[in-house]
Z-matrix of the N, CA and C atoms (Angstrom, degrees):
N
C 1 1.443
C 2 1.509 1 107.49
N 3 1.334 2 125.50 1 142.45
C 4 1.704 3 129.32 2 1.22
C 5 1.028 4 97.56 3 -72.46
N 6 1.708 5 103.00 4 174.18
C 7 1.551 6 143.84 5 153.55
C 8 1.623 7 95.55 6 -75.84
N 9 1.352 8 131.86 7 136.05
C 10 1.677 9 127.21 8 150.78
C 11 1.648 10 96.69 9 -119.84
N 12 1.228 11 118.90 10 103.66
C 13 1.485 12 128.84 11 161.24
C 14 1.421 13 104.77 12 -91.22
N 15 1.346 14 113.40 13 127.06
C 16 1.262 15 121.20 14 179.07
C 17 1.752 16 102.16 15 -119.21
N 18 1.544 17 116.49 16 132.40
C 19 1.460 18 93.41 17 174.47
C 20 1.855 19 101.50 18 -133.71
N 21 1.187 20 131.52 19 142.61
C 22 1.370 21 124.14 20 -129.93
C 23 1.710 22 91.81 21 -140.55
N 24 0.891 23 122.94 22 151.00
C 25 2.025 24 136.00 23 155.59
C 26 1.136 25 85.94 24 -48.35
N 27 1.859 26 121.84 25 119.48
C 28 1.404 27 110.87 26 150.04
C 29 1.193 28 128.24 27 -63.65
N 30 1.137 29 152.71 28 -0.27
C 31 1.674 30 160.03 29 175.33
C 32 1.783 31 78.09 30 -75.62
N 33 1.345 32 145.84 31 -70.60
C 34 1.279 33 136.95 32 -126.02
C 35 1.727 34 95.58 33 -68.34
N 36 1.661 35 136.38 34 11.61
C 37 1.190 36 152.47 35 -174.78
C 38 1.685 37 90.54 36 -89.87
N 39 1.413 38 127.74 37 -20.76
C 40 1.443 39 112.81 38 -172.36
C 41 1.244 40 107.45 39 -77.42
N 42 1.342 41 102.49 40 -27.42
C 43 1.608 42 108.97 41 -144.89
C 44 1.474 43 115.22 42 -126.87
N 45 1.550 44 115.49 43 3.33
C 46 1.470 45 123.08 44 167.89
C 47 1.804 46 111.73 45 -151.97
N 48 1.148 47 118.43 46 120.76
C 49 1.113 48 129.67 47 -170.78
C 50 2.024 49 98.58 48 -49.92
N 51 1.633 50 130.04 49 112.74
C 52 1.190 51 117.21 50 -177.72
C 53 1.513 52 113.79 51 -93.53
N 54 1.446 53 125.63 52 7.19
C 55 1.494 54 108.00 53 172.26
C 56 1.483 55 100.10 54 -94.62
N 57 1.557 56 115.23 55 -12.36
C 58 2.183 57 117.24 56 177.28
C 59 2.208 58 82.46 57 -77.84
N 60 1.255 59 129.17 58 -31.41
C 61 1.406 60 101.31 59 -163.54
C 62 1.564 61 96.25 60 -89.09
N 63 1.097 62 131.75 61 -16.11
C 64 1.561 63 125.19 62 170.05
C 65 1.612 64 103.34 63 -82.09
N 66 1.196 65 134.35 64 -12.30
C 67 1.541 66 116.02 65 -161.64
C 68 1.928 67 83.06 66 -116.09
N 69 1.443 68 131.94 67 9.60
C 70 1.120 69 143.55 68 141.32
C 71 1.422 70 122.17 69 -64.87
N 72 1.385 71 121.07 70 -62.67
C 73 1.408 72 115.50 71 -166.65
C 74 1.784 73 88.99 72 -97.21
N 75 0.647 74 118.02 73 14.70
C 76 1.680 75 107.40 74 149.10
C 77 1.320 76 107.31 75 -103.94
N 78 1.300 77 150.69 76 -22.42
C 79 1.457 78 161.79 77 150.69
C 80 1.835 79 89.53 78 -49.45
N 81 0.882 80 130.70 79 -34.34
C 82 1.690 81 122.52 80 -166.49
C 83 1.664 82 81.27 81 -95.28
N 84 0.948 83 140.31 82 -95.28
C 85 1.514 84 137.25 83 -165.22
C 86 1.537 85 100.63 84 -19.90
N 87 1.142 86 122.24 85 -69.79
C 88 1.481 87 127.67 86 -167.21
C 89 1.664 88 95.21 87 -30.79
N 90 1.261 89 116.54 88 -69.84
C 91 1.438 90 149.66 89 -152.90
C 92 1.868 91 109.34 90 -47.50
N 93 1.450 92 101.50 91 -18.32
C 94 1.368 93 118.76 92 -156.75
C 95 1.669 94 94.44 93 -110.34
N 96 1.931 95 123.76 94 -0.04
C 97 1.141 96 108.92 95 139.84
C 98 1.424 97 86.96 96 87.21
N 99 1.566 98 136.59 97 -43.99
C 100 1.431 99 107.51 98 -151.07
C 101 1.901 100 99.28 99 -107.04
N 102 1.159 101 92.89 100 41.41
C 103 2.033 102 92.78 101 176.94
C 104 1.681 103 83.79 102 -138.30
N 105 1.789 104 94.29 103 154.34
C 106 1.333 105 117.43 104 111.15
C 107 1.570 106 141.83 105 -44.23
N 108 1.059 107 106.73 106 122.05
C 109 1.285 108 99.99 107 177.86
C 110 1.570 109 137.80 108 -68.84
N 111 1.226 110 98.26 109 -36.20
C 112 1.845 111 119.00 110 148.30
C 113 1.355 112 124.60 111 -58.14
N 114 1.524 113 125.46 112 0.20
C 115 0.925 114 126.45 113 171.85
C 116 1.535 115 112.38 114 -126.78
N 117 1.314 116 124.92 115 14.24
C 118 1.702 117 130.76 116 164.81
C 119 1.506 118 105.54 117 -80.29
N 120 1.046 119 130.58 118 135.95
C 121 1.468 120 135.42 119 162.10
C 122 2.026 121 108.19 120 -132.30
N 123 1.425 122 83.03 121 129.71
C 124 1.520 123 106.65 122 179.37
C 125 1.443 124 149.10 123 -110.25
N 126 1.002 125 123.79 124 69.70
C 127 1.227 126 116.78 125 -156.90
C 128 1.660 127 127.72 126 -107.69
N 129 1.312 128 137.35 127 160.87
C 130 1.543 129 123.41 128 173.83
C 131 1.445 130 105.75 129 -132.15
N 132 1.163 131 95.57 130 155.47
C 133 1.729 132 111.35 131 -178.21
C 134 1.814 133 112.03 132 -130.47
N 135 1.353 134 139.46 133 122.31
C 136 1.254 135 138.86 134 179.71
C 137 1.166 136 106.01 135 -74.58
N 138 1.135 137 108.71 136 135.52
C 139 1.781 138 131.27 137 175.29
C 140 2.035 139 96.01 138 -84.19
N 141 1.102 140 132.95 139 137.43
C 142 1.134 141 123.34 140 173.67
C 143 1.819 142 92.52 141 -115.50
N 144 1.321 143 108.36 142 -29.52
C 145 1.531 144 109.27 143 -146.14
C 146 1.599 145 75.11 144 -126.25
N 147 1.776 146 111.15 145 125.82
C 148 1.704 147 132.19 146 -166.90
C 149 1.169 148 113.26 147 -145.68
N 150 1.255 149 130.92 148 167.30
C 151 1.809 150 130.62 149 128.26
C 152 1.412 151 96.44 150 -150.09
N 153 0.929 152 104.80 151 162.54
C 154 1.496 153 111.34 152 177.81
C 155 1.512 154 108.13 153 -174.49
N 156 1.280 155 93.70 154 119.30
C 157 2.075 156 121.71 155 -162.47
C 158 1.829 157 98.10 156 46.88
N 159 0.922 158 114.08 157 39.35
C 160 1.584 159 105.52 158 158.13
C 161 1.340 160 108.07 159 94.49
N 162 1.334 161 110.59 160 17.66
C 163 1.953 162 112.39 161 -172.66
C 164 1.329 163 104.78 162 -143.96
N 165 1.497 164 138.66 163 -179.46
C 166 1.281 165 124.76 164 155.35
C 167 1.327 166 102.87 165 -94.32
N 168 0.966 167 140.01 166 72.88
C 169 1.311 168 133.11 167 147.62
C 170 1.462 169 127.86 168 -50.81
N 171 1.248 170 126.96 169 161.83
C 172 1.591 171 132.29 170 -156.88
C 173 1.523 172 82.25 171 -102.87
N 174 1.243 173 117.86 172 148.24
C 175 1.494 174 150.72 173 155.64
C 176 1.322 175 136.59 174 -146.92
N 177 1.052 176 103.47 175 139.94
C 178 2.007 177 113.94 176 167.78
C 179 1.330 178 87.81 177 -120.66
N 180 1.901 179 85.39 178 136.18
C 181 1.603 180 106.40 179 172.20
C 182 1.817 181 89.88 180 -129.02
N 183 1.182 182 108.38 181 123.79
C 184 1.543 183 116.41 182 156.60
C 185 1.921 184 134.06 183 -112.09
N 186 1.091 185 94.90 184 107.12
C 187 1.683 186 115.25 185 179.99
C 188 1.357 187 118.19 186 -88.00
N 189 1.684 188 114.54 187 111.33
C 190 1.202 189 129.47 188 -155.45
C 191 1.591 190 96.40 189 -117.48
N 192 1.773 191 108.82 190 95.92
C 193 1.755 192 97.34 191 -177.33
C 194 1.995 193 89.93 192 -103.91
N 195 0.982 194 90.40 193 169.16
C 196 1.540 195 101.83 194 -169.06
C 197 2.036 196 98.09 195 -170.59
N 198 1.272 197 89.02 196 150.38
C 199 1.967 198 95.18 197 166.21
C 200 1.673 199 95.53 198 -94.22
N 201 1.398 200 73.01 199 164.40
C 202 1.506 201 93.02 200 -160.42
C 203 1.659 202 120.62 201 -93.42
N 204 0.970 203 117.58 202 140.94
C 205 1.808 204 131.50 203 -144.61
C 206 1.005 205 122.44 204 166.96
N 207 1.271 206 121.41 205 5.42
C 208 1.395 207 136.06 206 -169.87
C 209 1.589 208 130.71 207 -107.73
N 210 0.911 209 158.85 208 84.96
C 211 1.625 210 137.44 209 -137.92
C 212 2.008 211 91.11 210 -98.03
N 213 0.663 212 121.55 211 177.47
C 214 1.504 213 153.68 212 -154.73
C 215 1.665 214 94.73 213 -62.16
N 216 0.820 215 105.91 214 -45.16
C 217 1.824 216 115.22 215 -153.34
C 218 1.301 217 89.99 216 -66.47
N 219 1.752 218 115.88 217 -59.19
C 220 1.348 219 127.28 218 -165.73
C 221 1.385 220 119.69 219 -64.37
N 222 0.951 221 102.70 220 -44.86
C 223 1.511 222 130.49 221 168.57
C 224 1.994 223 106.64 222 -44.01
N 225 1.234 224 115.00 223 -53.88
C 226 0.871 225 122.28 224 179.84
C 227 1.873 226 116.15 225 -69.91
N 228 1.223 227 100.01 226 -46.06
C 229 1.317 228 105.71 227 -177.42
C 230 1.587 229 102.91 228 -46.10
N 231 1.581 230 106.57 229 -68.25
C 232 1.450 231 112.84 230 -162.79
C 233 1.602 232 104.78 231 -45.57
N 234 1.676 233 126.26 232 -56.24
C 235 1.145 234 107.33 233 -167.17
C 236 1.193 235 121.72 234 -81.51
N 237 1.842 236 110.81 235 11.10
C 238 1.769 237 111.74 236 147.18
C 239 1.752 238 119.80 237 -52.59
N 240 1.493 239 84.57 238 -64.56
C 241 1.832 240 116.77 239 178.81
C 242 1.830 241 96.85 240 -25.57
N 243 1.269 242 112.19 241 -56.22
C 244 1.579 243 124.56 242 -156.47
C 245 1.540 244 90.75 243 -68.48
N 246 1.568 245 105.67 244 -68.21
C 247 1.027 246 104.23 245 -160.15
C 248 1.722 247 139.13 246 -45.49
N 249 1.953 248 95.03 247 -36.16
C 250 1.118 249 131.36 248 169.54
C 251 1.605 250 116.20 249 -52.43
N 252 1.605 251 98.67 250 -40.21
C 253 1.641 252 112.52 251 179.31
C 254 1.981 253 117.91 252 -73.31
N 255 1.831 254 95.83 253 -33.39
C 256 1.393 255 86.90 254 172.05
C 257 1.613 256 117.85 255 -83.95
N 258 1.582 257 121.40 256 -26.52
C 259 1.140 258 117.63 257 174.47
C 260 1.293 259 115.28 258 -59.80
N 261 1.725 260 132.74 259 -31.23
C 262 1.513 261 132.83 260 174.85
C 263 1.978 262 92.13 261 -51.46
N 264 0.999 263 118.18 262 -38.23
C 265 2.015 264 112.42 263 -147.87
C 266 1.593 265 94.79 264 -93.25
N 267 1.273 266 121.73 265 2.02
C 268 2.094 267 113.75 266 -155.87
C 269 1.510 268 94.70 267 -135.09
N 270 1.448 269 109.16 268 156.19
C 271 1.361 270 113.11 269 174.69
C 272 1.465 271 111.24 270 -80.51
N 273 1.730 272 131.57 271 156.36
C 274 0.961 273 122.37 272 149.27
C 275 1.550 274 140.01 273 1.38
N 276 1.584 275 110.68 274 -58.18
C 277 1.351 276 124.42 275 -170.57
C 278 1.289 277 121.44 276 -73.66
N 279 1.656 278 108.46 277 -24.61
C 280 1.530 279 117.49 278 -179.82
C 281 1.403 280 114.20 279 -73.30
N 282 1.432 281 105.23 280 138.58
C 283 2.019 282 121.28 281 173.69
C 284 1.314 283 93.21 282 -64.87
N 285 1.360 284 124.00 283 147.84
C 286 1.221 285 155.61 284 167.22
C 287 1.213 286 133.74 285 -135.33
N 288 1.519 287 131.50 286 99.59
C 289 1.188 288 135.65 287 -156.94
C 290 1.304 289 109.01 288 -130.58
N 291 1.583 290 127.04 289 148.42
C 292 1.619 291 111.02 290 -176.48
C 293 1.590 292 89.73 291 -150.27
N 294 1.347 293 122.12 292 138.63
C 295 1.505 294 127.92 293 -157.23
C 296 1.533 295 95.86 294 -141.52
N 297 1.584 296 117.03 295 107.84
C 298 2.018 297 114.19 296 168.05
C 299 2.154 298 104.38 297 -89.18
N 300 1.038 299 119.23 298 112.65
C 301 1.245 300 126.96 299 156.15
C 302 1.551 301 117.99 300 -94.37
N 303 1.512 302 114.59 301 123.98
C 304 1.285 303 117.27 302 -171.25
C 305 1.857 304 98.76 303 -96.39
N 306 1.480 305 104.55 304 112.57
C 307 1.057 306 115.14 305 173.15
C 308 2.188 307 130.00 306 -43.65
N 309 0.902 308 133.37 307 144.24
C 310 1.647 309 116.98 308 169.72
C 311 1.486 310 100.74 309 -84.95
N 312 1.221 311 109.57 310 113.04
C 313 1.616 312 128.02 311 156.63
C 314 1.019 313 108.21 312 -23.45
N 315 1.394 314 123.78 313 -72.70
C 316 1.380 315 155.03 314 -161.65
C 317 1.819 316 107.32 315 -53.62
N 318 1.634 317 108.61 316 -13.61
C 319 1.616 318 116.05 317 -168.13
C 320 1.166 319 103.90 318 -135.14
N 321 1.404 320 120.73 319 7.89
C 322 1.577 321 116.94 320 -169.37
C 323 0.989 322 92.69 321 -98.78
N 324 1.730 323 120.51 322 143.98
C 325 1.350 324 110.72 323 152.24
C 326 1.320 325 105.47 324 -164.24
N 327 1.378 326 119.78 325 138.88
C 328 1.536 327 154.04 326 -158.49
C 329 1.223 328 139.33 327 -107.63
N 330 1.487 329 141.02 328 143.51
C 331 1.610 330 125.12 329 165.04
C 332 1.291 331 101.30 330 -133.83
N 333 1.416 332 128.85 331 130.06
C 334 2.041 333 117.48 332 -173.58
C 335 1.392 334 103.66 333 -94.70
């Protein structure tokens, strides 16, 4: 744990290498101190079909689910950490959004 789902403008594949912007916001999770590192998983998926504020504009949206253990502060930091990590990899013009959902314990369930 976490999950980092990142889901991106597919055009933004011309113009920024996307396994350096996933091996980034897993570089931002790390950074936030409160994982294992063997236990971050990262992945991205291209949006082909968008709008965003009424245009196609380019975006990365990153969704940070995790169980919950975290109080507010931390929570916050990391989806600075992320956020900070995708703005280093994107131009100016691109939307940038970063979202922590605290998973139910009680419904998660796993095999590594």
């Amino acid at each position: 744990m976490p999950h980092l789902i990142i889901e991106y403008a597919a055009p933004l594949a011309e113009d920024i290498n996307i396994q350096d912007l996933v091996e980034a916001v897993f570089t931002g999770a790390v950074q936030s101190g409160l994982f294992n590192t063997k236990a971050i998983k990262a992945r991205a998926h291209a949006c082909d079909n968008y709008w965003v504020g009424g245009t196609k504009q380019a975006f990365v949206h990153v969704e940070i689910k995790l169980l919950p253990g975290r109080n507010n502060d931390q929570k916050k930091d990391l989806t600075q950490r992320v956020f900070d990590q995708v703005s280093a990899h994107v131009k100016d013009d691109v939307a940038i959004s970063v979202e922590l959902n605290d998973l139910d314990a009680n419904c998660y369930t796993k095999h590594s």
